[in-house]
Structures are given as structure tokens and as C-alpha cells.
N, C-alpha and C positions, 0 to 999 in steps of 0.2 A: 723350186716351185712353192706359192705360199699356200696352206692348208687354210680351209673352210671349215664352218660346221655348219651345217645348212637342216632347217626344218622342214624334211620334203614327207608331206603327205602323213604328217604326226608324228615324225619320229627324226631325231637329231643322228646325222649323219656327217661323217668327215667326208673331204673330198681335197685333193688337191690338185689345182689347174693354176694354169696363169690369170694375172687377173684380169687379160680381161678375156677371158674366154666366154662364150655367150652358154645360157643356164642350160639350151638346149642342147650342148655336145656333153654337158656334164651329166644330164638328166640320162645321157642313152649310151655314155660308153663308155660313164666312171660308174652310175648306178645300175644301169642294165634297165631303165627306164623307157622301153622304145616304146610304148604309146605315143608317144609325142612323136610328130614326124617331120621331118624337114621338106619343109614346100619352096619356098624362095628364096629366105637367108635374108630379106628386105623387111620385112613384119609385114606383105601386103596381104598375104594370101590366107593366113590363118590357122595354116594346119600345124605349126605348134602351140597354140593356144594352151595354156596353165591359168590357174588361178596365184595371185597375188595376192594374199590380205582377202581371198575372196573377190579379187579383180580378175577378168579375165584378161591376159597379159601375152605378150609373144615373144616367148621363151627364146628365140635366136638375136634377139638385140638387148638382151636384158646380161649384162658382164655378172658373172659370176662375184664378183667382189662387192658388190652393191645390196647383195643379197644377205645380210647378217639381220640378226632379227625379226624377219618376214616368216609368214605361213606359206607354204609353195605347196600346191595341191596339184599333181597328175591324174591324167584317166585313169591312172591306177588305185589314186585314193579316193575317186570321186565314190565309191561304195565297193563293199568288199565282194560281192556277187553279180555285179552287176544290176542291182536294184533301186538304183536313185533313180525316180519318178522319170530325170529325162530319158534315160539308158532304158527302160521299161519303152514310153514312148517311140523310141526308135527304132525296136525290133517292133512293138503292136504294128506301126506302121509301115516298117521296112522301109526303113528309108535308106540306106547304103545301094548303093551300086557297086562299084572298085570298090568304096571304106577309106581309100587313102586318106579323105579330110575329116573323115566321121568325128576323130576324136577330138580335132580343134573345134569344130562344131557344137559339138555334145558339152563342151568348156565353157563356150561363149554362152550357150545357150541355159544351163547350169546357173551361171553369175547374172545371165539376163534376168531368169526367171527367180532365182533367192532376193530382188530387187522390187521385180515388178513382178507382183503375185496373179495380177488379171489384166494382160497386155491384149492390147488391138492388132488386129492380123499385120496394121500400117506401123505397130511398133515394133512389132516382133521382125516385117520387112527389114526397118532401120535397124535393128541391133544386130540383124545377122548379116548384113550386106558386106562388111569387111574381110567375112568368110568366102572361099570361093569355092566350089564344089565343079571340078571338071568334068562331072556328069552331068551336071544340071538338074541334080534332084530335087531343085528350088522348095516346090510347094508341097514335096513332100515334108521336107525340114520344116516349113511351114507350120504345118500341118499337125506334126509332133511334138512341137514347143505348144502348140494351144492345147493339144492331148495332157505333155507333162502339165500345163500347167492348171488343167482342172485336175490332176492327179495328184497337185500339189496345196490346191486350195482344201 
């Protein structure tokens, strides 16, 4: 099997998988990274959502061997305590129900907002719509992203 070094969440890590095994099985059961969560296996649904270079990106169609010299950020590096402006936003507003998709969410919405620092509710609509939240906590998520992101400005 051929060995990686991969930049997950600031720090240089070996790993070795086939290549093409997709970043999300590496991310949770070579690194022990299960924030990231497997929803579909198609990239529709969002719940494994990572940052790429700071792109929000879906970790299950992304091969492991494409991966050399990228930044790759998980919920886990997105802040050491849980304190990045969105993750603050989330609990003020309680937005999880399950939680299953929270953390693709919380990714996309992350790279949304490091982007567009003062988004309209109809932008914030568009950029989260790829996300899909089986509870329907729509306008909560909503609602949190305009929270983080006067918490950001």
C-alpha cells in the first residue's frame, strides 16, 4: 500500500491507504478523525464536509493520493475548544437536533463566511443548500451563520 503525508489540521501526518481511497475513510479509521461523518458516499448530502485550502470540500470523493501539498482542516481543527465564531453560533442558537450533519455544516458554513464576511439571508440560503439536514433545522442553520457572522465582523 503506498504511504502519504498528508497536512491534516496543521500538522504532517503519515498514513497509508490505496490510492484511491476517498480522504473520508482515512480521515476516520487511519486518523481516528470521526467528526467527519459519512452521509451518502456521492458528495450530495454534505456531512462530510472538510476544508480544502480553506474550500469547503466532500471529503468521500476526494482520493487520498491527490491530496499532497493541500491544507485539510476537520471539525476537529476548526478551533481547539470549540470556539470559532460559527461553533459559538450553533450552540447560542441550538441548532442540532440528531447533530448527524452538524459538522458538514459548521465546514461549509466556516469557508462561507471566511469568504463573505456580511452575507444576505438569500446568500447564506444558496451556500448552504448542498447541505442537507434530516431534521430540517433550516432556519435555524440559518439563523446561526448571520449570528456567526456578525460575530465575525
Amino acid at each position: 500500500m503506498p504511504n502519504y503525508i498528508l497536512n491534516v489540521n496543521g500538522k504532517q501526518v503519515a498514513v497509508s491507504a490505496d490510492e484511491d481511497t476517498p480522504l473520508l475513510w482515512v480521515l476516520r479509521d487511519e486518523l481516528n478523525l470521526v467528526g467527519t461523518k459519512f452521509g451518502c458516499g456521492i458528495a450530495q448530502c454534505g456531512a462530510c464536509t472538510v476544508h480544502i485550502n480553506g474550500i469547503a470540500s466532500r471529503s468521500c470523493q476526494l482520493q487520498v493520493s491527490i491530496l499532497d501539498d493541500v491544507k485539510i482542516t476537520t471539525i476537529e481543527g476548526l478551533s481547539i475548544d470549540g470556539e470559532h465564531p460559527v461553533q459559538e453560533a450553533w450552540k447560542e442558537i441550538d441548532v442540532p437536533q440528531c447533530g448527524y450533519c452538524q459538522t458538514g455544516q459548521i465546514m461549509t458554513a466556516s469557508a462561507f463566511l471566511a469568504e463573505n464576511k456580511r452575507p444576505s439571508e438569500a446568500a447564506i440560503r444558496a451556500a448552504m443548500q448542498g447541505n442537507i439536514c434530516r431534521c430540517a433545522s433550516y432556519n435555524r442553520i440559518e439563523k446561526a451563520v448571520l449570528v456567526a457572522s456578525k460575530k465575525m465582523s
